[in-house]
C-alpha positions in Angstrom: 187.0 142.3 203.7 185.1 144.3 200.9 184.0 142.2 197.7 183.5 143.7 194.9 180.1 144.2 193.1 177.0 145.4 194.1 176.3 143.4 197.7 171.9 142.8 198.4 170.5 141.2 201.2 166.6 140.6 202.0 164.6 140.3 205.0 161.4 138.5 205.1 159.6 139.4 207.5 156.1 137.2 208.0 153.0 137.9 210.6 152.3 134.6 212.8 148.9 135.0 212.3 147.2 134.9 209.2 144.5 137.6 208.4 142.4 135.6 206.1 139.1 136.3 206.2 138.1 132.6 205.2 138.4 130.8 208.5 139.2 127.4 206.5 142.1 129.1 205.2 143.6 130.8 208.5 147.0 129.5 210.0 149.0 130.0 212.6 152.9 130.1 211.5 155.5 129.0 214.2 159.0 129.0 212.3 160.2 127.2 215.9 157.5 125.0 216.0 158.0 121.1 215.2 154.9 120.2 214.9 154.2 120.4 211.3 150.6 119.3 210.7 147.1 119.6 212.7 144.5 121.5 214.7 144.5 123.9 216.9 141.5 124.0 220.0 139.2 125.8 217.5 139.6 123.3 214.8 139.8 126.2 212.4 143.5 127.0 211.9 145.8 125.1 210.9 149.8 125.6 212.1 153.2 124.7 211.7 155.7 125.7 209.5 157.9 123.5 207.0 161.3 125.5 206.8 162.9 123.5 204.9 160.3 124.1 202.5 160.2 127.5 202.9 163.9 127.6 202.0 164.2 125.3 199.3 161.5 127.0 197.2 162.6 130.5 197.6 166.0 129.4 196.6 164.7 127.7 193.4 162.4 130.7 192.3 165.2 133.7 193.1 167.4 131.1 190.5 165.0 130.8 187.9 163.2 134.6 188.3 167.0 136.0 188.0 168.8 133.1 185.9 171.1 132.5 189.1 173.3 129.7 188.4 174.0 128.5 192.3 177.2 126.5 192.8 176.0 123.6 195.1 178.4 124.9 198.0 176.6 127.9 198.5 173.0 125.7 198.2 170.6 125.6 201.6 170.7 121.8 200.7 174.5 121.9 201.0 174.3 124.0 204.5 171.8 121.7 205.6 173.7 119.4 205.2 176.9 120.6 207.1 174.7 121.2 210.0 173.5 117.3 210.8 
């Protein structure tokens, strides 16, 4: 079904790897992983990945960067929340 309106969608697209050159600031992202804090063999990199974060945050700035006014069914807390 059309809707009217102009109709935007965005993909993020982010490398696993970081390419920091600070070794105390390199991570290794796993958007799958669990494991949310820790080491890795080298003790240099951190990893994991908090989605829901991730989410959540970009949510709030796109609302306040383009005074979005959300209605709470079409929150990720609200689709979260269907999912459990």
């Amino acid at each position: 079904m059309k809707k009217g309106g102009d109709q935007y969608h965005v993909h993020i697209v982010v490398s696993r790897y970081d390419n920091t050159p600070d070794k105390r600031h390199k991570m290794s992202l796993s958007p799958l992983s669990n494991k949310k804090q820790g080491n890795q063999a080298d003790n240099l990199r951190k990893e994991g990945f908090d989605r829901d974060n991730f989410f959540s945050k970009l949510e709030n700035r796109f609302d306040e960067k383009y005074n979005f006014e959300r209605e709470n069914y079409r929150s990720y807390d609200h689709f979260k929340s269907k999912i459990v």
